[in-house]
MIBA-712257 format. One record per residue (C-alpha): x, y, z. Coordinates in steps of 0.2 Angstrom, whole numbers, padded with zeros to 4 digits, always signed. Layout:
<sites>
XYZ ...
</sites>
This chain:
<sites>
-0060+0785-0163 -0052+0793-0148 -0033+0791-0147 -0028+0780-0131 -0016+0788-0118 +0000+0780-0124 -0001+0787-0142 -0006+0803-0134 +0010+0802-0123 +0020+0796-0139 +0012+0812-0150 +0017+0821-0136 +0036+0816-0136 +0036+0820-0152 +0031+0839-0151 +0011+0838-0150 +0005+0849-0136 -0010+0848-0139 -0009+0830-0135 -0001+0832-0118 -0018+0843-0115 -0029+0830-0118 -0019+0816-0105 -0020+0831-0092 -0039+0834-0095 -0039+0814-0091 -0030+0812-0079 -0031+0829-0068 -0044+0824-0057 -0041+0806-0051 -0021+0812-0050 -0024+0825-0041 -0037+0816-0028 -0024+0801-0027 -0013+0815-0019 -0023+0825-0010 -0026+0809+0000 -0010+0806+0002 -0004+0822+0010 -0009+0832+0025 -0012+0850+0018 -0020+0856+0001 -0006+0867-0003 +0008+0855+0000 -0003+0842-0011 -0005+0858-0025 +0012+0859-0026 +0015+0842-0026 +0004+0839-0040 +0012+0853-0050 +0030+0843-0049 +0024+0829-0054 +0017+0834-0070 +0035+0844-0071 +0041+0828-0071 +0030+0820-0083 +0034+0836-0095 +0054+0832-0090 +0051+0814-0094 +0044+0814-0110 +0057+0812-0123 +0063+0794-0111 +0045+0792-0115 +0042+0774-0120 +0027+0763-0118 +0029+0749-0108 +0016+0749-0098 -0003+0760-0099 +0002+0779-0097 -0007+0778-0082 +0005+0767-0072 +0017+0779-0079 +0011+0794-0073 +0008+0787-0055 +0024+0776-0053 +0030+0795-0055 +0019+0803-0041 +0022+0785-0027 +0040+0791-0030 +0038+0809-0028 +0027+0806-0014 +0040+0792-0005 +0054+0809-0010 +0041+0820+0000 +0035+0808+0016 +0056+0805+0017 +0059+0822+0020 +0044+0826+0032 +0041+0809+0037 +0025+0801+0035 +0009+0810+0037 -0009+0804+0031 -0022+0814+0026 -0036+0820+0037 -0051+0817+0026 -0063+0830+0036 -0053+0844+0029 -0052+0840+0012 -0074+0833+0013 -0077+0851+0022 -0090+0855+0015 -0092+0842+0002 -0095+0830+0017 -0112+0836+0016 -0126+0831+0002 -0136+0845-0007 -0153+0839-0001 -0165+0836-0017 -0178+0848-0020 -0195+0844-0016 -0203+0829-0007 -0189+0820-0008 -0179+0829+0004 -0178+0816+0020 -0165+0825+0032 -0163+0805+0041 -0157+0798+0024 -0144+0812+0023 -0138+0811+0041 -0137+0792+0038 -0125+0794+0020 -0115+0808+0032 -0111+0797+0044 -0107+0783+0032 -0093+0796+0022 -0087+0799+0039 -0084+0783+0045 -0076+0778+0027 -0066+0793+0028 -0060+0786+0043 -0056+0770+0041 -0047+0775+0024 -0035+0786+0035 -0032+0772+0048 -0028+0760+0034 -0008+0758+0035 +0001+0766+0021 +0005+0755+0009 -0013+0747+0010 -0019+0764+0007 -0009+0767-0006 -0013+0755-0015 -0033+0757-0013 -0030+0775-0020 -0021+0768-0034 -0035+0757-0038 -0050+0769-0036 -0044+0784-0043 -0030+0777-0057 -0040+0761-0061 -0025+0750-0059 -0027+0732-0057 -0014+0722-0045 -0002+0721-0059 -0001+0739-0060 -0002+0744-0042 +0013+0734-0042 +0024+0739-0054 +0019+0757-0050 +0026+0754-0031 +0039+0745-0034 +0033+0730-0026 +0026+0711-0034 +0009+0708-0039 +0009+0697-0025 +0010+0711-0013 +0000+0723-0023 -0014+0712-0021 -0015+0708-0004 -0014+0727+0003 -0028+0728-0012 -0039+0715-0003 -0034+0721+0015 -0038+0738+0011 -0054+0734+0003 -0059+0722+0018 -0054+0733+0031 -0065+0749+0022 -0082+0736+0023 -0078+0731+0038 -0077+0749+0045 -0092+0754+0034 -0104+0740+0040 -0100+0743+0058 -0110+0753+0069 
</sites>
């Protein structure tokens, strides 16, 4: 049986490395996608993701579960992100820099290859990509929290700093505003 993230985070405190190694393999990806979205500039989000897992490290012996090590680890990057827009102000994230060449789908070998279906999807990633920079900053921010932490309204909430009340309404807006601009043409 795998060992959930808080007794991973708990084995860490108590001097397991090896368990910190595992929560970083989990949790690298999404993290670091959840700010990357939030920031302008790769390298200012690189650096950004580095401090807050400095701070996770920093933070471990105060280490106590009261909630899933997942709202955690991201009430500590919303505050290291509020630290860093308070510094340089807010900036949202241009998506068409980060997509590049990502944007575009690897076309599928063979017969299947239909160069209309791919420009459709293309199309369809931009205009989300749009629309989820549009969206206002809380809303967004709570969206990113949902997609790529997995947190329900309770955590969005607690993670921000705001009630669940809150959480969930920027969650609905955010999620109503992305179909809206998906569905239009």
């Amino acid at each position: 049986m795998q060992a959930g993230d808080e007794q991973l985070m708990l084995a860490y405190r108590e001097g397991d490395a090896g368990a910190f190694e595992e929560l970083y393999r989990r949790h690298k990806g999404g993290l670091f996608r959840f700010v990357l979205r939030s920031v302008r500039e790769r390298a200012v989000a690189e650096e950004l993701y580095q401090e807050i897992w400095m701070r996770a490290i920093e933070a471990r012996g105060r280490y106590e579960v009261q909630a899933r090590f997942s709202t955690w680890l991201y009430t500590i990057a919303h505050n290291r992100l509020v630290d860093h827009w308070r510094k340089r102000g807010l900036a949202l994230v241009s998506l068409d820099q980060e997509l590049g060449d990502a944007a575009a789908i690897d076309p599928p070998a063979g017969a299947a290859y239909e160069p209309q279906r791919i420009a459709e999807a293309n199309q369809g990633l931009a205009r989300f990509a749009r629309a989820l920079e549009a969206l206002p900053p809380a809303q967004r921010e709570a969206f990113l929290l949902h997609q790529e932490a997995g947190m329900g309204a309770a955590e969005i909430a607690r993670a921000t700093g705001s009630n669940e009340e809150a959480a969930k309404s920027r969650l609905r807006y955010a999620i109503a505003k992305l179909k809206q601009a998906i569905t239009d043409d």
